[in-house]
N, CA and C atoms as an extended XYZ file, in Angstrom:
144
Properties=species:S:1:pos:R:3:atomname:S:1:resname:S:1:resid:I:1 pbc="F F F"
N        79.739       88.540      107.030 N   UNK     1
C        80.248       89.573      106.169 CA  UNK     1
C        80.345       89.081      104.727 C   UNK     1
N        80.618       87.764      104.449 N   UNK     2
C        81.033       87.106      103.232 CA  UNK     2
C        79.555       87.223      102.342 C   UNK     2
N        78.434       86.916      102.517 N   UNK     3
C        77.297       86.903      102.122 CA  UNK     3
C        76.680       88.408      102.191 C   UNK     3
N        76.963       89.452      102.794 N   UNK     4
C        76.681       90.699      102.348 CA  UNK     4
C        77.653       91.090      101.825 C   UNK     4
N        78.963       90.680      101.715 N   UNK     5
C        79.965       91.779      100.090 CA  UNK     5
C        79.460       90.673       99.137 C   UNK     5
N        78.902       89.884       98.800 N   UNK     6
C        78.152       89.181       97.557 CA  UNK     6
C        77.026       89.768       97.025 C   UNK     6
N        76.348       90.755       98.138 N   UNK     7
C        75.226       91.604       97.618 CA  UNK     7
C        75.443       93.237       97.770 C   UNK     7
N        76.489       93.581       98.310 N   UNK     8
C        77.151       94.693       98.182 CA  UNK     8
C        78.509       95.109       98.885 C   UNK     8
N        79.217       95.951       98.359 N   UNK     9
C        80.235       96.697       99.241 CA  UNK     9
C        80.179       96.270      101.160 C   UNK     9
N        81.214       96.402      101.912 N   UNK    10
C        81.103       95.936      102.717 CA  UNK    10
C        82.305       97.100      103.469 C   UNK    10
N        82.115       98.290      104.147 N   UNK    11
C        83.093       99.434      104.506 CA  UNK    11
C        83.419       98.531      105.686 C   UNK    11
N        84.901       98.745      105.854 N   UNK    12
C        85.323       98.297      107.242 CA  UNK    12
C        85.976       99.913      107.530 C   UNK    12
N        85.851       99.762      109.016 N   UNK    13
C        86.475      100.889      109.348 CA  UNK    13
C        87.060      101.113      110.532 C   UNK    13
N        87.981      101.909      111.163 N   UNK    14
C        89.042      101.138      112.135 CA  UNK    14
C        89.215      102.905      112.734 C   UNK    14
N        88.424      102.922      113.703 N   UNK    15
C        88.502      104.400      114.576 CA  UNK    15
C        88.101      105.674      113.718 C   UNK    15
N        86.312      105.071      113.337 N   UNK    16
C        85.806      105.862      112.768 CA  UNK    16
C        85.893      105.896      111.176 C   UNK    16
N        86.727      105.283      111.128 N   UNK    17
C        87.740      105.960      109.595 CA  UNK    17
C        87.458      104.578      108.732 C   UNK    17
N        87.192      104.695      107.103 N   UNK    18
C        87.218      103.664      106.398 CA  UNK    18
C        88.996      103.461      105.922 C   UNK    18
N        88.357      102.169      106.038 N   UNK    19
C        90.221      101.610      105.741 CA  UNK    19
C        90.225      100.273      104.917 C   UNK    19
N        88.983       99.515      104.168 N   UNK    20
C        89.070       98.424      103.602 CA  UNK    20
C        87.820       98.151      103.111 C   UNK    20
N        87.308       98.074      101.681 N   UNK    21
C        86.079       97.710      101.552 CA  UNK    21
C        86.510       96.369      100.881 C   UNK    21
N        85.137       94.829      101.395 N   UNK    22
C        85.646       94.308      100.499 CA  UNK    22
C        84.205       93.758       99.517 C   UNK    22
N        84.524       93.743       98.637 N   UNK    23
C        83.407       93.220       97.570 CA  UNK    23
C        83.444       91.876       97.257 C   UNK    23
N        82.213       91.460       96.104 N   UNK    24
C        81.921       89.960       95.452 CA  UNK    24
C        83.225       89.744       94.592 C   UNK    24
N        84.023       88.626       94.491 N   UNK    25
C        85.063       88.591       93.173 CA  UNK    25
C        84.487       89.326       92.248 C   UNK    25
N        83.555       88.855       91.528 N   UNK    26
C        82.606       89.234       90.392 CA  UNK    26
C        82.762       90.531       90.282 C   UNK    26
N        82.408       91.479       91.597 N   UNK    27
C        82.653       92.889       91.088 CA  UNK    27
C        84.068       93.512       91.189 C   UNK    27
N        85.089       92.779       91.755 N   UNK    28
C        85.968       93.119       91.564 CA  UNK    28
C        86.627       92.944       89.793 C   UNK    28
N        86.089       92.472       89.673 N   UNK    29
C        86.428       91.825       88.308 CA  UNK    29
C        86.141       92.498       87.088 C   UNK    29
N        84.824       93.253       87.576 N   UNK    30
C        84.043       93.824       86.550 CA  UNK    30
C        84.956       95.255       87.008 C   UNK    30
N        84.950       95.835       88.409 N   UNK    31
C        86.190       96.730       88.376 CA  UNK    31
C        87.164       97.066       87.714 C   UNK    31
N        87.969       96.045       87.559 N   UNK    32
C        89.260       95.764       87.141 CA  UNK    32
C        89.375       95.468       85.848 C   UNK    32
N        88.031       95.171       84.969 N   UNK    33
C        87.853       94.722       84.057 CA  UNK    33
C        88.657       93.896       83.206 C   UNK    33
N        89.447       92.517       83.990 N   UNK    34
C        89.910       91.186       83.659 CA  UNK    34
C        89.558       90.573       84.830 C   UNK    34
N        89.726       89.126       84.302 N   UNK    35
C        89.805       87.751       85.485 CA  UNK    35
C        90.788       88.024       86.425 C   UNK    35
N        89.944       87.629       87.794 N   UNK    36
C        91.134       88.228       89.085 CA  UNK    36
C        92.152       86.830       89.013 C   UNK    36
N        91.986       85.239       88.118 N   UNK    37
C        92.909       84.750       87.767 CA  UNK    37
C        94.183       85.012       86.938 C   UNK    37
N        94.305       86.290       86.053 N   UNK    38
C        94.793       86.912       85.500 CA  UNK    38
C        96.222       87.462       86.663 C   UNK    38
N        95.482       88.211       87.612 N   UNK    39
C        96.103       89.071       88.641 CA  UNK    39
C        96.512       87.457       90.091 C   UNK    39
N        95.721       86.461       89.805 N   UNK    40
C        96.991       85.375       90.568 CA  UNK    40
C        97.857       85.249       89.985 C   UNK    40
N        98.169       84.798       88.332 N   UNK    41
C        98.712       84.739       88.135 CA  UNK    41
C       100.272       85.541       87.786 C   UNK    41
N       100.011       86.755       87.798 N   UNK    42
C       101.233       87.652       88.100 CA  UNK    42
C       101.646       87.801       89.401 C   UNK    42
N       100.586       87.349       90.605 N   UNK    43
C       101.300       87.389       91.416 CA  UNK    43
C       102.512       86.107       92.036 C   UNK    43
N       102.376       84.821       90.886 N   UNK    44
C       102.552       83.999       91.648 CA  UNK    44
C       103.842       84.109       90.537 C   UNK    44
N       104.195       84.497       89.470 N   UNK    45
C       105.378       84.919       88.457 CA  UNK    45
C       106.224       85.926       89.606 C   UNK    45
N       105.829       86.656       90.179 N   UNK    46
C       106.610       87.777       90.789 CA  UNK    46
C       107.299       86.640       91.917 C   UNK    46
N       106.715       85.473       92.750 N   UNK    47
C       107.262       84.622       93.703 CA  UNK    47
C       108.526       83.680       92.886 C   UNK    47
N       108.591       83.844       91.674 N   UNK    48
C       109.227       82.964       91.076 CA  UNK    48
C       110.703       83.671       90.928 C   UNK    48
């Protein structure tokens, strides 16, 4: 699975139904349009 969400989208789906796609960092990134280090790092401020 890891080597096809690097070349595209990857639908998971759980009784028919989509419930999780997961993608390349890279396109999450370009998604989100910042570094998904950006988004560790708030998450690891919120543990603090």
């Amino acid at each position: 699975m890891i080597d096809t969400a690097r070349a595209e989208p990857v639908l998971i789906e759980k009784h028919e139904r989509g419930v999780v796609v997961v993608v390349a960092l890279e396109e999450y990134e370009r998604l989100i349009g910042k570094p998904a280090s950006d988004w560790r790092m708030a998450q690891n401020e919120k543990k603090s």
